[in-house]
Kinemage of the C-alpha trace (Angstrom):
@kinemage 1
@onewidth
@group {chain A} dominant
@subgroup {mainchain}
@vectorlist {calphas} color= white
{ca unk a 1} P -209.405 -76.740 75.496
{ca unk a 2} L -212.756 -76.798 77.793
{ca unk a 3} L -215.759 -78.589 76.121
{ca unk a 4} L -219.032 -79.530 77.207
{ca unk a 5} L -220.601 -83.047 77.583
{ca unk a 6} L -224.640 -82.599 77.203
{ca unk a 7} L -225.773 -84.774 79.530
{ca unk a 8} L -229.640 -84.924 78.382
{ca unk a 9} L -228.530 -86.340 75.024
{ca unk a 10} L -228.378 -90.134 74.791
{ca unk a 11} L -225.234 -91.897 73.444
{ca unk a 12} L -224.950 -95.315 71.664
{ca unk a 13} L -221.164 -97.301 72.363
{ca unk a 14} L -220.854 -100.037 69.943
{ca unk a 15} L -218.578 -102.811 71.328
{ca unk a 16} L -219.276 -101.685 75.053
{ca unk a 17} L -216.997 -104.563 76.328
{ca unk a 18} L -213.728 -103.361 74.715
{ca unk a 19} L -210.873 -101.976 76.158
{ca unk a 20} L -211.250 -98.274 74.800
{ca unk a 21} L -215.089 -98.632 75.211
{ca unk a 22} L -214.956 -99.088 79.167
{ca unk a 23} L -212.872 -96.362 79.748
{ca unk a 24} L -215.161 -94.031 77.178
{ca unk a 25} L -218.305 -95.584 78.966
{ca unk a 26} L -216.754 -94.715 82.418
{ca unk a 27} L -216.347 -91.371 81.627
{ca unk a 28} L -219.730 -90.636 79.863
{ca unk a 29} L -222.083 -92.443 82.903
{ca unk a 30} L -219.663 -90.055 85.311
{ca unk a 31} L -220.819 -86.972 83.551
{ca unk a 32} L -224.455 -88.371 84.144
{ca unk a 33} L -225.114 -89.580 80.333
{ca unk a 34} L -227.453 -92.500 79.681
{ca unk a 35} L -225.522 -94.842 77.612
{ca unk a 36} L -226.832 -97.629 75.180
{ca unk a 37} L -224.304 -99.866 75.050
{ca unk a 38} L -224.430 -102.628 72.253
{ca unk a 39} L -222.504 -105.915 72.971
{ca unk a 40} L -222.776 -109.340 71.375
{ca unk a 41} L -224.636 -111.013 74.400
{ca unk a 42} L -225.902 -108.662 77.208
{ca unk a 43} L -226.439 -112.168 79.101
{ca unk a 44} L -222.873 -112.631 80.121
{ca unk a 45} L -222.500 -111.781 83.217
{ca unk a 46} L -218.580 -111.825 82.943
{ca unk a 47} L -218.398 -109.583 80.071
{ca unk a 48} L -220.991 -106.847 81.174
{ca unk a 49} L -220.708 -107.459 85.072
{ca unk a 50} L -218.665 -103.724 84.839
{ca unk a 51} L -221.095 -102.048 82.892
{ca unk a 52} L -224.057 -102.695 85.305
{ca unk a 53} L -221.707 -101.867 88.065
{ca unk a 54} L -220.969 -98.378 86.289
{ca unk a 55} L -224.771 -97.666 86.233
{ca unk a 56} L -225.211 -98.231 89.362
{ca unk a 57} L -222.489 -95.498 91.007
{ca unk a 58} L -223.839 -93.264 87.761
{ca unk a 59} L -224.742 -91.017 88.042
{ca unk a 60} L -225.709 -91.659 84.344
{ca unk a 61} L -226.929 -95.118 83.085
{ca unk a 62} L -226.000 -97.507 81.219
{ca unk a 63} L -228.255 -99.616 79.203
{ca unk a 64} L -227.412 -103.097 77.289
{ca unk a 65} L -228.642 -104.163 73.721
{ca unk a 66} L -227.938 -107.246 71.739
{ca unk a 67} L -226.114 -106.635 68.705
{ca unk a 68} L -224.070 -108.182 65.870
{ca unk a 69} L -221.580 -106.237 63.397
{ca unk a 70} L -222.238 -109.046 61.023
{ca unk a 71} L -226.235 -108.713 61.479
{ca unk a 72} L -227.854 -105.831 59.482
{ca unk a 73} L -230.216 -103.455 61.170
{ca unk a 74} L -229.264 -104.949 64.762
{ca unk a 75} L -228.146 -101.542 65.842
{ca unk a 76} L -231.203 -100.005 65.208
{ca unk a 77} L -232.572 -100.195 68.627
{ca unk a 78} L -229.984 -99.442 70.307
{ca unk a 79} L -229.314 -96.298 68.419
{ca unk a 80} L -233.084 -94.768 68.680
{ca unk a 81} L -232.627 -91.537 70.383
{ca unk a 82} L -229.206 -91.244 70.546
{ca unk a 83} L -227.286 -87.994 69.314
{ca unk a 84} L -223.816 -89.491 69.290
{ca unk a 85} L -222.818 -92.870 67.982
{ca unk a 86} L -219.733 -94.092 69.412
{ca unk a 87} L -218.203 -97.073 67.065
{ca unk a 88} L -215.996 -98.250 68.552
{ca unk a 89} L -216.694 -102.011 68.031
{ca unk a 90} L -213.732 -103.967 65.558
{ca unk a 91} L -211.440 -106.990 66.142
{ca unk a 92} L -208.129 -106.884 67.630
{ca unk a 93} L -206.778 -110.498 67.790
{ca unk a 94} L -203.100 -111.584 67.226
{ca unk a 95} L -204.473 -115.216 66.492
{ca unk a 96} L -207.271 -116.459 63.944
{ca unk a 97} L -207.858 -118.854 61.744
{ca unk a 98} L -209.219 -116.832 58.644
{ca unk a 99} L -208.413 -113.165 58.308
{ca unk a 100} L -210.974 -112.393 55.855
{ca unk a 101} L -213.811 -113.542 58.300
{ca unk a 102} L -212.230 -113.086 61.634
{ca unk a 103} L -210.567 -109.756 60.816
{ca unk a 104} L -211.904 -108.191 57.786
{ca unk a 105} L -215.395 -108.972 57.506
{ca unk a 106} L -216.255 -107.946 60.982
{ca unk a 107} L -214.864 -104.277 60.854
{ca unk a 108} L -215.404 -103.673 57.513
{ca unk a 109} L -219.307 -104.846 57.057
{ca unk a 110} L -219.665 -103.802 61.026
{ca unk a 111} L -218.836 -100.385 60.326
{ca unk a 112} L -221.197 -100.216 57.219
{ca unk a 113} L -224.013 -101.878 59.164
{ca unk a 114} L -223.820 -98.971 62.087
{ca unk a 115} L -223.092 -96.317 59.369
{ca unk a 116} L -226.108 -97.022 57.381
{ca unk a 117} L -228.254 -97.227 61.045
{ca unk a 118} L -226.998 -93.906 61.366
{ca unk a 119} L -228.363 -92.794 57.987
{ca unk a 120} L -231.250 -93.727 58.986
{ca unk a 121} L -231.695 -92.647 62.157
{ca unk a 122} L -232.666 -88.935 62.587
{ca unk a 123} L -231.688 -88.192 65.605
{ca unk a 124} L -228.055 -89.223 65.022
{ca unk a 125} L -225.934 -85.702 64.852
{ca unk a 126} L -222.116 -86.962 65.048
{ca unk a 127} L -220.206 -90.188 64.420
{ca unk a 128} L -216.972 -90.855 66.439
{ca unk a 129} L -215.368 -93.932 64.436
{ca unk a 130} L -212.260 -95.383 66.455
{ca unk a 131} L -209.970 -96.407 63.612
{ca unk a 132} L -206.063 -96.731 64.403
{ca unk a 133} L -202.765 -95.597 63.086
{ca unk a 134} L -203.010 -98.970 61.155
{ca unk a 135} L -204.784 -97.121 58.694
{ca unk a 136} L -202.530 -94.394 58.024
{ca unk a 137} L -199.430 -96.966 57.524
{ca unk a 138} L -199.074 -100.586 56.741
{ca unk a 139} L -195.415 -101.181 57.765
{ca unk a 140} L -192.696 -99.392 59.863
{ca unk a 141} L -190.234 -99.284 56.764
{ca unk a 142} L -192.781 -96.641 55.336
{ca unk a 143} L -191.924 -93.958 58.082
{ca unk a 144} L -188.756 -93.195 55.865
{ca unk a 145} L -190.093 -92.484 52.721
{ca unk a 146} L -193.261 -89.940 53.217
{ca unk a 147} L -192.688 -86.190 53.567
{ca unk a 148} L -189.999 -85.402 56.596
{ca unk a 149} L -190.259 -89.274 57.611
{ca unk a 150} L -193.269 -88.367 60.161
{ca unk a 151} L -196.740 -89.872 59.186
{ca unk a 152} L -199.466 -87.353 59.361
{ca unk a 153} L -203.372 -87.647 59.120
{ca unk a 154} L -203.014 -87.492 55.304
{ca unk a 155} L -201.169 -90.387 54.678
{ca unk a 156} L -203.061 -93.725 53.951
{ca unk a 157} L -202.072 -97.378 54.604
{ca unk a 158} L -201.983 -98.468 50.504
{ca unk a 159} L -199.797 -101.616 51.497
{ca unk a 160} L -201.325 -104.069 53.646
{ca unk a 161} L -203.514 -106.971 51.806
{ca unk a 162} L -205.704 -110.145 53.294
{ca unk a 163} L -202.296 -112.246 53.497
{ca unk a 164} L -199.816 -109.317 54.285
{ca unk a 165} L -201.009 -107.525 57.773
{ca unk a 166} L -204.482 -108.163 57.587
{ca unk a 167} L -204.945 -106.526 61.199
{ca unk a 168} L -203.900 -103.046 59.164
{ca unk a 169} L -205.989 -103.976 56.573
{ca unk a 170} L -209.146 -104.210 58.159
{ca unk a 171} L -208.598 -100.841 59.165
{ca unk a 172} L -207.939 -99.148 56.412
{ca unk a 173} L -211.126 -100.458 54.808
{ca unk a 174} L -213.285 -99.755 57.488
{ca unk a 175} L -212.268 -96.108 57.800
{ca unk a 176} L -212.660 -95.684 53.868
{ca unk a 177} L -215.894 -97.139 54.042
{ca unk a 178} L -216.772 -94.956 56.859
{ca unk a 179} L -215.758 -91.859 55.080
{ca unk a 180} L -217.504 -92.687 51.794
{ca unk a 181} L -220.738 -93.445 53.712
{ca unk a 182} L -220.258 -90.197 55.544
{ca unk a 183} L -219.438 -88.239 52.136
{ca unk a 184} L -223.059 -89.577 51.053
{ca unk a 185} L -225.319 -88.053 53.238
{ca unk a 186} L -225.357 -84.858 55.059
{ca unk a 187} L -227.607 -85.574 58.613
{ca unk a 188} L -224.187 -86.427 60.688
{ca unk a 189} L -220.645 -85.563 61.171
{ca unk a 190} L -217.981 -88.339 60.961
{ca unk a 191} L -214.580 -87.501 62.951
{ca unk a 192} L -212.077 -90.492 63.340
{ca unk a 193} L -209.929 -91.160 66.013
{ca unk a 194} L -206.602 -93.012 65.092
{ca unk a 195} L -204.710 -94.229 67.901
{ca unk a 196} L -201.748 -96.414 68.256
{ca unk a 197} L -200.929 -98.722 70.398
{ca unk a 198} L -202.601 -98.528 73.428
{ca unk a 199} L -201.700 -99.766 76.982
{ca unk a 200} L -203.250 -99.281 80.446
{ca unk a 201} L -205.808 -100.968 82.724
{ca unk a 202} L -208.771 -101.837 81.802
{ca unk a 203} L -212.128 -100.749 83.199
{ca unk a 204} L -213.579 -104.728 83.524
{ca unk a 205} L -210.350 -105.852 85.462
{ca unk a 206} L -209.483 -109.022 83.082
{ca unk a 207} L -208.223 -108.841 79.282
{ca unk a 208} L -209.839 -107.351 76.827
{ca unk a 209} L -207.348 -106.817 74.051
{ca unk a 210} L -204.204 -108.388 71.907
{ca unk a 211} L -202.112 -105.610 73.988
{ca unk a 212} L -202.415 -107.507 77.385
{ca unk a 213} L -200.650 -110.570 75.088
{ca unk a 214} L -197.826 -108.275 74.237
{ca unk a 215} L -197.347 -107.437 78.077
{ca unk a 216} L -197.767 -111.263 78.946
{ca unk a 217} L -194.782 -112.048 76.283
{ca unk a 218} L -192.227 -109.736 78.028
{ca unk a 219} L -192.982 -111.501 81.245
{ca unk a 220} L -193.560 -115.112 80.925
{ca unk a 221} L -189.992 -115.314 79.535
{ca unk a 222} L -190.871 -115.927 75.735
{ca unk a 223} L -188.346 -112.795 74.866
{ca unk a 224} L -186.178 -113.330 78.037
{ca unk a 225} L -183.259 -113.670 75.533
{ca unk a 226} L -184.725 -110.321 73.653
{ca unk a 227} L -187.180 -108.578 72.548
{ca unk a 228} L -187.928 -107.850 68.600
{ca unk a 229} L -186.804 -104.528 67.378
{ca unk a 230} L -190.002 -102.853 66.848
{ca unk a 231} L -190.944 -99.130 67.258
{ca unk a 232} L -194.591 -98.054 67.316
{ca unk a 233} L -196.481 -94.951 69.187
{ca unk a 234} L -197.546 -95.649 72.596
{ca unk a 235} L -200.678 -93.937 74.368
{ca unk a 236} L -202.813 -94.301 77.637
{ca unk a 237} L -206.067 -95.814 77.307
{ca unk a 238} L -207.931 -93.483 79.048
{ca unk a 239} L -205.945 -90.581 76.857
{ca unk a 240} L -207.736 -92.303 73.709
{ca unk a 241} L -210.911 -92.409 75.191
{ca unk a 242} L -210.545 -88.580 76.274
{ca unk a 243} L -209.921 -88.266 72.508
{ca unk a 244} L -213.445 -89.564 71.630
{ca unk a 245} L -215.084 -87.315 73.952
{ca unk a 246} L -213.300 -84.554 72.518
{ca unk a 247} L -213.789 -85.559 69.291
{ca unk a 248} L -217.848 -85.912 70.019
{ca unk a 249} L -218.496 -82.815 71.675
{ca unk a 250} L -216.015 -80.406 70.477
{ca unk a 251} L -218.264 -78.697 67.565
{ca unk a 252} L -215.766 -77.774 65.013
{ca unk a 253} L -213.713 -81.181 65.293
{ca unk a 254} L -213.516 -82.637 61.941
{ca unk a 255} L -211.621 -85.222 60.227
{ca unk a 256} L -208.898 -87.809 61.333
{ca unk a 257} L -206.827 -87.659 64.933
{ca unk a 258} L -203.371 -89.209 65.015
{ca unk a 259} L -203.358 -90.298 69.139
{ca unk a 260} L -200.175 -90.841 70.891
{ca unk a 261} L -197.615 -89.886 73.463
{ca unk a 262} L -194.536 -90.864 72.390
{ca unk a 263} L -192.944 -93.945 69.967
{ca unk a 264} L -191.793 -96.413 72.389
{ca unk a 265} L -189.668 -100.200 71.439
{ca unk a 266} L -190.615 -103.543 73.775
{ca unk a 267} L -187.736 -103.529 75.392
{ca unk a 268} L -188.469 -99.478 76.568
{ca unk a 269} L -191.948 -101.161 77.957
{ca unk a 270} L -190.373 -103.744 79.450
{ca unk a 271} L -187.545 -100.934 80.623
{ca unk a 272} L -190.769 -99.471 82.524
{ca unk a 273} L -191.301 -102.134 84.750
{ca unk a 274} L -187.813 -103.276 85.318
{ca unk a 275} L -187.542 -101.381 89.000
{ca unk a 276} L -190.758 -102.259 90.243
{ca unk a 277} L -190.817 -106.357 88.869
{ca unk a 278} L -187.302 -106.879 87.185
{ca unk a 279} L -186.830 -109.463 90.306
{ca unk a 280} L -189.442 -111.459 90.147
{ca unk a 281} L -189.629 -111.253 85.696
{ca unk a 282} L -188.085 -112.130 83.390
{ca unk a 283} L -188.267 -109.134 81.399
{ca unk a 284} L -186.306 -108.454 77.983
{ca unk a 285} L -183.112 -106.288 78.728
{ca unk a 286} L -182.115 -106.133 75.304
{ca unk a 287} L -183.099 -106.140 71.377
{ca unk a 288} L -182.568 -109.539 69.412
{ca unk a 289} L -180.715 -108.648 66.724
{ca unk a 290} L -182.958 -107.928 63.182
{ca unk a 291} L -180.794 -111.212 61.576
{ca unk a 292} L -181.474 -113.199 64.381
{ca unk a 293} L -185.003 -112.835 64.404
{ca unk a 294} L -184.811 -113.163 60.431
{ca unk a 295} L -183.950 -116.417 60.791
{ca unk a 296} L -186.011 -118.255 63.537
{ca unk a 297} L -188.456 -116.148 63.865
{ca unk a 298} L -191.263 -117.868 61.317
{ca unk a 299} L -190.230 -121.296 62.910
{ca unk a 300} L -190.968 -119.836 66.307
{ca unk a 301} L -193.974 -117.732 65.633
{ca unk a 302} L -195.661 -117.409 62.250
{ca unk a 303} L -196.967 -114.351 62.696
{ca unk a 304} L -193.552 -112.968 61.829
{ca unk a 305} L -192.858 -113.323 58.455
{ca unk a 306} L -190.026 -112.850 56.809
{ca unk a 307} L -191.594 -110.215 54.941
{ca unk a 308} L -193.177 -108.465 58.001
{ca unk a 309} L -189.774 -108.218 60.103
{ca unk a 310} L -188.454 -107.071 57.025
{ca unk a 311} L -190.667 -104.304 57.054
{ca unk a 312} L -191.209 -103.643 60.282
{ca unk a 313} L -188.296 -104.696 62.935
{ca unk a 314} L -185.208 -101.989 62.961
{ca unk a 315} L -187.371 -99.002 61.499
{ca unk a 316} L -187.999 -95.793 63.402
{ca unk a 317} L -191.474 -95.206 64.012
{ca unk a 318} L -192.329 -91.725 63.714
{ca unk a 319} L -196.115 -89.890 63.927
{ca unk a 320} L -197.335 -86.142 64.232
{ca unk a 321} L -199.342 -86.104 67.244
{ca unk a 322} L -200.300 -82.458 66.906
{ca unk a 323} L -203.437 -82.190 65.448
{ca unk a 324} L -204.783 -83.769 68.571
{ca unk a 325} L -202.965 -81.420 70.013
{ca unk a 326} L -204.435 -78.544 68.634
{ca unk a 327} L -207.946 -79.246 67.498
{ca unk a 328} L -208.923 -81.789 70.724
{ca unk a 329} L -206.835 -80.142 73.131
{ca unk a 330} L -205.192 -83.421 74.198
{ca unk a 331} L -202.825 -83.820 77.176
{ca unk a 332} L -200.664 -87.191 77.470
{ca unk a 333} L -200.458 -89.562 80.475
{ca unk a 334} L -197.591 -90.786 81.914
{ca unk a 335} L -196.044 -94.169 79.724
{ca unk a 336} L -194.388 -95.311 82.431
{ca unk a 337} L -197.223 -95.055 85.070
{ca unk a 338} L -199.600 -96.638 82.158
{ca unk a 339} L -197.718 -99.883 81.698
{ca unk a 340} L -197.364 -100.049 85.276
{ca unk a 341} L -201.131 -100.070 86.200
{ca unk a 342} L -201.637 -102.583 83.219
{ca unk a 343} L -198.734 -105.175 84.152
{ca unk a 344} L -200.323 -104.960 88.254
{ca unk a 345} L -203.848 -104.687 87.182
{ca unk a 346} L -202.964 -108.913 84.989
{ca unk a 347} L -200.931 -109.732 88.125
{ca unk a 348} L -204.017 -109.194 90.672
{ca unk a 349} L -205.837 -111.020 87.903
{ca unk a 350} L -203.973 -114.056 87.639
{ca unk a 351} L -203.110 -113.528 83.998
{ca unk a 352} L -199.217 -113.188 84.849
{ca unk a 353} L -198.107 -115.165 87.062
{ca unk a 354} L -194.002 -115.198 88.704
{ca unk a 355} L -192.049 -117.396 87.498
């Protein structure tokens, strides 16, 4: 499906330093579009070193404002003169002290301080909200009991609290809160982009998200004796930011996007890099079994609860990626090729190191 990126019409990126951002922004400055891109502190050099450099091959632009999700009406400058908002700015940590302010607060009150902006900003036309599949399901073990076991765009994640996968949560009240703001006005278009979990390099070179932890796990030996039994949808990086573009400039794109290639375990991602680095790794070759994990698993890691493997570890994970199929006109990158690129990209890095 061929689409059209106007490249006179200014764009805002919220959370320009992000993994799916980078890739987005790479793509927008190559089809010559001046960017505003809003980060948290356009003084560190470390964090927006990329962007600068991606202005300066263009040849579009990218421009850097200070902003805060928690701070209302900090988006406002950035967003002056932009058509499309891109908001793609939420946490995605593995590790925090407080859910409700580390997780919750910051996506939920973020996405109502850029929605709001956009209210108020006329020349806003479109919204393109990256949510996830987090908010269409709260737990694996739900895959089994919604129409034909496949979760569509019209389920919702009605499971998932502050103290039970508060990741999930935050998601599924940002996008609601999105959609009800949306539903109040009628100056801009929402369209939502849910993806799953997403792998690949990143733009900036260095680790930007709680996925490059997952990759660091199957190598540093933590699951040399197994990996957990857990199933999700697996898709490319620079597939999901594709899907935003898509999602922004194809006119009659409406509503939510499930984004994936294909449901994948750890031990298949750890199967992808088994020929290249299986010698010098000590990647998972096998599942722990769900009784195993049952047991020890709290005492090893409290992020798995009892309730959450439960839930979650043994279940088939099952999604309908065909609305992106059909109304985007997505294509899907290689899985195998995509881990690859990720796992070299942290060696050259120094964030994996042989054992």
């Amino acid at each position: 499906m061929k689409y059209s990126i106007d490249s006179k019409k200014k764009v805002l990126v919220t959370g320009a330093t992000g993994f799916i951002a980078g890739w987005l922004i790479k793509k927008l400055v190559e089809a010559g579009v001046c960017v505003h891109a809003a980060v948290r502190d356009p003084e560190n050099e470390q964090k927006v070193a990329h962007l600068k450099q991606l202005s300066e091959d263009g040849p579009g632009t990218v421009v850097l404002f200070k902003a805060d999700l928690l701070e209302t009406g900090s988006y406002t400058q950035s967003m002056k003169g932009c058509t499309t908002v891109f908001h793609t700015a939420s946490p995605f940590i593995t590790k925090f002290d407080d859910a409700q302010k580390d997780l919750i607060e910051p996506a939920l009150l973020g996405t109502e301080n850029v929605l709001f902006t956009a209210s108020a900003i006329a020349s806003v036309k479109r919204v393109v909200l990256t949510s996830s599949v987090a908010a269409i399901y709260g737990d694996t073990v739900e895959c089994a009991s919604i129409p034909n076991g496949i979760l569509t765009e019209n389920e919702w994640n009605v499971t998932s609290s502050v103290k039970h996968q508060p990741y999930s949560y935050s998601k599924v009240l940002a996008e609601r809160a999105a959609w009800k703001i949306s539903e109040g006005q009628d100056k801009w278009s929402l369209v939502v982009i849910n993806p799953a979990f997403v792998i690949g390099p990143s733009v900036s070179g260095y680790s930007t998200s709680a996925t490059h932890d997952i990759l660091r796990q199957l190598s540093d030996g933590t699951l040399k004796a197994g990996a957990p039994p857990f199933e999700v949808g697996v898709v490319d990086v620079r597939d999901v930011a594709e899907a935003h573009l898509r999602a922004a400039y194809i006119k009659k794109a409406e509503g939510r996007h499930i984004v994936f290639n294909e449901s994948k375990s750890f031990v298949n991602l750890a199967g992808f890099l088994t020929e290249k680095y299986g010698k010098d790794f000590p990647l998972p070759k096998k599942e722990l079994p769900k009784w195993m994990l049952w047991l020890v698993g709290p005492i090893v890691d409290k992020t798995f609860s009892r309730k959450m493997i439960s839930l979650n570890m043994g279940h088939k994970w099952r999604a309908d990626n065909g609305k992106s199929i059909e109304k985007l006109g997505m294509t899907y990158s290689s899985l195998k090729a995509s881990t690859e690129e990720m796992f070299q990209q942290m060696i050259d890095q120094g964030q994996i190191v042989k054992k």
